[in-house]
C-alpha positions in Angstrom: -3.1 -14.0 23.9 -5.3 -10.8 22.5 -8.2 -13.4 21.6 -10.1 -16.2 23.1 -11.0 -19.9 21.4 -14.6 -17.7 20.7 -12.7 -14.9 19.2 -8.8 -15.2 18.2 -6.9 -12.1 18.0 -4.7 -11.5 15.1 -0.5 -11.0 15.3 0.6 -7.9 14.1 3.4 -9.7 12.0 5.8 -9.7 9.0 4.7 -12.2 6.8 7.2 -13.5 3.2 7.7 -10.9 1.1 8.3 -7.5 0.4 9.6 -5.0 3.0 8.9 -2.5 5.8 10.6 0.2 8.0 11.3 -0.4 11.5 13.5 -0.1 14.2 16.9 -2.1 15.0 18.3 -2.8 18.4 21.9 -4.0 18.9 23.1 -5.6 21.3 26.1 -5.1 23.6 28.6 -8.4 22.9 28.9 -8.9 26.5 25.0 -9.1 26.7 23.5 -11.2 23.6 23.2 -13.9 25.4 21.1 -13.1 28.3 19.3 -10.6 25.8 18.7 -13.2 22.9 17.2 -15.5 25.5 14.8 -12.2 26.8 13.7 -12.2 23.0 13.2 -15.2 22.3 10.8 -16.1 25.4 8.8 -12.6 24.2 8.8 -13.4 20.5 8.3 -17.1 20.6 6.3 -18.6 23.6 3.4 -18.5 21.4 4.5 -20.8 18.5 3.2 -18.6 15.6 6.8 -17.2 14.5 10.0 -18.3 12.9 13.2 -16.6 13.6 14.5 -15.4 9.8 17.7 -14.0 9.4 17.2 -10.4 7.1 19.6 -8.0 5.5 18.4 -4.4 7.0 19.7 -1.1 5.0 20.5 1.5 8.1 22.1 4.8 7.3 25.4 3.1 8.2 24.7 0.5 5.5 24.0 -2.9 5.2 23.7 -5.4 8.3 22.2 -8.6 9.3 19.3 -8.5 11.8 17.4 -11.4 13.8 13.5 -10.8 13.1 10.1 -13.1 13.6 7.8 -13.9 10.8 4.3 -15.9 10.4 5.3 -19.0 10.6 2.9 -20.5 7.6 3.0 -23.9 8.6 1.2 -23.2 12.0 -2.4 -24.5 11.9 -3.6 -20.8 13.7 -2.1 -19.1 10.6 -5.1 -17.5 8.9 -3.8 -17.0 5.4 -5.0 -13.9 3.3 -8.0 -12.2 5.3 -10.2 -9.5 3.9 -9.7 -6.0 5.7 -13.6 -6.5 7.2 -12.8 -10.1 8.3 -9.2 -8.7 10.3 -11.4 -5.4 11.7 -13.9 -7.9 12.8 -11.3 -9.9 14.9 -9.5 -7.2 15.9 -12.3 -5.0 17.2 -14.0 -8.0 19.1 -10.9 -9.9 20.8 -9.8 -9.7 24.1 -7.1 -12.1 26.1 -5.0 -12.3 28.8 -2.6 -9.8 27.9 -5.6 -7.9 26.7 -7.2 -6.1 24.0 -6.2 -6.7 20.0 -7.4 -3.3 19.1 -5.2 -1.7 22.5 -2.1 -3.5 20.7 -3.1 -2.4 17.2 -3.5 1.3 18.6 -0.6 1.5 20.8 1.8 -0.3 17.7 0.3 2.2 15.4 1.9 5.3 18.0 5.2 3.4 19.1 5.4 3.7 15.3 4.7 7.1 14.9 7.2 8.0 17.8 9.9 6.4 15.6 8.9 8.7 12.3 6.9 5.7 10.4 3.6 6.0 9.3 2.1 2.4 8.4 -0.7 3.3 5.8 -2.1 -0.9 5.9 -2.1 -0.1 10.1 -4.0 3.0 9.7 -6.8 1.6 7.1 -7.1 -1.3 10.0 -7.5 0.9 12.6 -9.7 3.0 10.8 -12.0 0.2 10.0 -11.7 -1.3 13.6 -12.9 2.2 15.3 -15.3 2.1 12.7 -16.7 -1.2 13.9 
């Protein structure tokens, strides 16, 4: 909710295919429980994910992670948008939880606090600022 019925907001989301860099938490056995149902009322009260199962290559090696994807079935799935079409929305849309641009900024720093330099973030931003 970083959009309005006048102006949607995007998600800042994995979508099928290829790959990224990121950040793995685990979770103490004792907790996953309580924790997975924390997560999954963040990730999923607003019906435009799927859980997917991934393999994630750590520098311990190989291990199996819980992540959320565009769910492409979802009628507010927008399909392929130019970069001018996504600055437009993100510039311009403002929710309950705020702005889209805020979130795009303030993802675009957690990331850089965690080494990881998102070049498709930074053209967005770019062209967001510039709008």
């Amino acid at each position: 909710a970083r959009g309005s019925q006048e102006i949607p907001g995007l998600a800042l989301t994995l979508d099928r295919g290829g790959s990224c860099r990121g950040m793995l938490f685990r979770i103490a056995p004792r907790m996953v429980e309580s924790e997975t149902e924390i997560i999954w009322a963040r990730e999923m009260f607003s019906g435009i994910y799927r859980p997917r199962w991934v393999t994630a290559r750590t520098e311990d090696g190989l291990l199996r992670a819980i992540t959320f994807v565009a769910d492409r079935g979802k009628p507010n799935y927008t399909g392929p948008l130019s970069l001018e079409q996504q600055a437009s929305h993100v510039a311009r849309a403002h929710g309950k939880f705020g702005s889209c641009a805020d979130y795009l900024h303030a993802t675009i720093a957690s990331l850089q606090e965690l080494g990881i330099r998102d070049k498709n973030l930074v053209r967005l931003d770019k062209h967001v600022r510039a709008f």
